[in-house]
N, C-alpha and C positions, 0 to 999 in steps of 0.2 A: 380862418374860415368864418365867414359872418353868417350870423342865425337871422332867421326871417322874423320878423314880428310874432308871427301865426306860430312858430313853435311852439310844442308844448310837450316837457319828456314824460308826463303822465300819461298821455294817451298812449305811450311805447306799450305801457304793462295794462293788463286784462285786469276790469274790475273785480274788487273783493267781491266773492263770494261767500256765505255762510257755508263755514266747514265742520259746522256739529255732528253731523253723521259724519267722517269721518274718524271725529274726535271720538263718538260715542264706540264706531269699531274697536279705534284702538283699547279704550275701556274695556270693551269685552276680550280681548285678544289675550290684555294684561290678566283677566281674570283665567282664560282658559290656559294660559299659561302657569298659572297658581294652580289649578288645580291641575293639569299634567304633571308637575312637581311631584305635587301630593299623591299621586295613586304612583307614580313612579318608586317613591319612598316605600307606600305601604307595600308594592309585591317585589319591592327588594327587602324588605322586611320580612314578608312572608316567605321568600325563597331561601332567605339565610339561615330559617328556622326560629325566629320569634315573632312567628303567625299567629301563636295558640293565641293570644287574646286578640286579635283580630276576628274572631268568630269566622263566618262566610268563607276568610279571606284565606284561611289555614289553609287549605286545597291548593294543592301545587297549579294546578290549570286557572283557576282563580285568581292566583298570585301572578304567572305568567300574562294573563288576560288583562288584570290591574295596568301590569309594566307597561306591555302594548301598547294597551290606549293613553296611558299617562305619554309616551313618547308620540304618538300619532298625533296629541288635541297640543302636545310643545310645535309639533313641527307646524299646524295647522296655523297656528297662534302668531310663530316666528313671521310666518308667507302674508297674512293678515297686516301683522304689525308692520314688517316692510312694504306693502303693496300701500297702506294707507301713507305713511311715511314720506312715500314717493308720488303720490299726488299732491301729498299736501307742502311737497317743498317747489312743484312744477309749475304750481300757482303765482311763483316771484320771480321766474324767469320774464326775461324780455320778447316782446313777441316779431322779433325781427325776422327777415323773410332768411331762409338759409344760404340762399345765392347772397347776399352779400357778404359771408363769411370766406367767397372761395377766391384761390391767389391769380392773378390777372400775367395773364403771357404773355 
């Protein structure tokens, strides 16, 4: 197959874009996941019965409430982290038309 002069396989892919806000989500994502961790631990701490130095956290509803949110700001965090993940790897795709991927009768 002979290439034209005028070819050029850079112009295939979409220029760089600055991707620091999505880098900066993932930072945060990492962080609300650190801390869903953390309140997860404490109100299983506090449900197992070594709340009392926990202060606040001694109260079984407290403890309960901890666990919750500790598992809500993980799952929040996971959706985050993948959603940024997958922008930021769609960017190196080829931006070919999709009818040329289909098989010929």
């Amino acid at each position: 197959m002979k290439l034209s002069d005028g070819f050029d396989a850079r112009r295939l892919r979409p220029s760089e874009r600055g991707s620091w806000g999505r880098r900066l989500i993932v930072a945060i994502a990492a962080l609300l996941a650190i801390i869903g961790v953390l309140l997860m631990a404490v109100g299983t701490a506090s449900l197992a019965g070594y709340g009392s130095s926990l202060g606040a956290l001694a109260a079984r509803d407290a403890a309960l409430t901890a666990l919750v949110l500790g598992l809500a700001l993980i799952a929040i965090a996971l959706f985050l982290w993948r959603w940024c993940r997958r922008r930021l790897r769609r960017s190196s795709e080829l931006s070919l038309s999709p009818g040329l991927m289909k098989r010929r009768d």
